[in-house]
N, C-alpha and C positions, 0 to 999 in steps of 0.2 A: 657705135656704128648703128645700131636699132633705132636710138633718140632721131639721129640724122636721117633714116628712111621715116621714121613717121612723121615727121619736119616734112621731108619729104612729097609725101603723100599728102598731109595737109593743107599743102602748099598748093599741091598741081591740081586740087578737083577744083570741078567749076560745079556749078548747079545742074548744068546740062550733061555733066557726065554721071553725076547720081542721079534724074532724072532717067536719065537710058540705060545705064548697067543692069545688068543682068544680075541674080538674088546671088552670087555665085560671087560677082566680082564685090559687089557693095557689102558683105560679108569679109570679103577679105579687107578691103580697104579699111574697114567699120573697126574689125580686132587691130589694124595698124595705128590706125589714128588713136584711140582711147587702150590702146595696150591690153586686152579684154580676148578672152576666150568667150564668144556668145554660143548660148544653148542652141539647141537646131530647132524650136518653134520660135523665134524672134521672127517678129514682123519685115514684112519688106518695109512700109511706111516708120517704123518705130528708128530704122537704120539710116533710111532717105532722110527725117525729120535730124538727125541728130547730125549726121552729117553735114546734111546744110546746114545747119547751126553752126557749126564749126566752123565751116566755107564760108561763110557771111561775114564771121567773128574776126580772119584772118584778111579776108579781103578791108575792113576799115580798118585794119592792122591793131586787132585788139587780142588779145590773150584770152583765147575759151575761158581757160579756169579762174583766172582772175573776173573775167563779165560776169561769169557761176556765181561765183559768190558774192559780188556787188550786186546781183539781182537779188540772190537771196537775201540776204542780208538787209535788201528794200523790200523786198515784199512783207518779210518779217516783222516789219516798223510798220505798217500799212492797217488803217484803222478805216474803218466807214465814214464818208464823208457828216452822216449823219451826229454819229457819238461825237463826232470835231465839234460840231456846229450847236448842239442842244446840249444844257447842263442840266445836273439836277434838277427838278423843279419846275421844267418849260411842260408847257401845255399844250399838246396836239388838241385842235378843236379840227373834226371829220364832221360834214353834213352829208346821209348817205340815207335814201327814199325818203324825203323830207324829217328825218329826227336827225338831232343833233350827237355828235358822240365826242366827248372828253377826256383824254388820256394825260396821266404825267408821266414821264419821263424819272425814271428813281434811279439810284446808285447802278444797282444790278437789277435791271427790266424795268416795268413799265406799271402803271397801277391805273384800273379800269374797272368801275361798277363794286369798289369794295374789294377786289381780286387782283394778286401780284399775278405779273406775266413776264413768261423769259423771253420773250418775242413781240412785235408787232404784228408779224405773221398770224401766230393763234390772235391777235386781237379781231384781226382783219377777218378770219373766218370766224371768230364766234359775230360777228357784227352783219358778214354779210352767205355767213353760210355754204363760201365754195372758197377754193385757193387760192390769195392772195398774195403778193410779195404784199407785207407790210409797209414797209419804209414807200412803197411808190404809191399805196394806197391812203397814206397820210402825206402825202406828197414832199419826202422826203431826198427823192430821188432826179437826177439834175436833167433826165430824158424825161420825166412827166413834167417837171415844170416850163421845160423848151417848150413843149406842147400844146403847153394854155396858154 
């Protein structure tokens, strides 16, 4: 009888009613849906966001828990477009205030000036002295190369 009210409940939110509930109701709904006693400093937004996740999930008629862990399970596998694309041995050439700068690319980091580095990042600031993403400042990254 429980499973069949949080089917339920599942079933009836729309976006617009987790939108406008009050902390009151979207608390009750929130322990119905995910079967869960929540603490009493749980966010309004933490209960909103997950509930519509769920109301999204159901409305393209997909199974929360099953999408969970198909997500996980992808993001898991998910590597930097970067490590895809360069192998051992490729050579970042950077020209940055008219000097040239040479990296290679090694197993585990990166080899610059004699010195292993577990980042591009620290290359990026020992080269230009402030903060860096790496990967965009050797133009690794697919929003710097749109650009040029």
């Amino acid at each position: 009888m429980e499973s069949m009210k949080n089917d339920d409940v599942k079933n009836s939110l729309t976006l617009n009613d987790i939108e406008t509930s009050t902390k009151t109701k979207l608390r009750e709904s929130f322990e119905l849906v995910f079967n869960v006693s929540l603490q009493q400093n749980v966010s309004l937004d933490f209960m909103k966001g997950n509930l519509a996740w769920v109301t999204q999930a159901n409305q393209h008629k997909l199974k929360p828990n099953h999408l969970r862990k198909k997500l996980i399970k992808k993001a898991n596998g998910a590597t930097p477009k970067y490590k895809i694309l360069y192998q051992t041995g490729t050579r970042l050439v950077r020209e940055w205030q008219g000097q040239t700068y040479e990296i290679t690319i090694m197993d585990k980091g990166y080899h610059w000036q004699g010195k292993q580095y577990k980042s591009l990042t620290a290359i990026a600031y020992e080269i230009t002295g402030t903060k860096w993403s790496g990967p965009r400042f050797f133009g690794l990254n697919d929003k710097e190369q749109k650009t040029k």
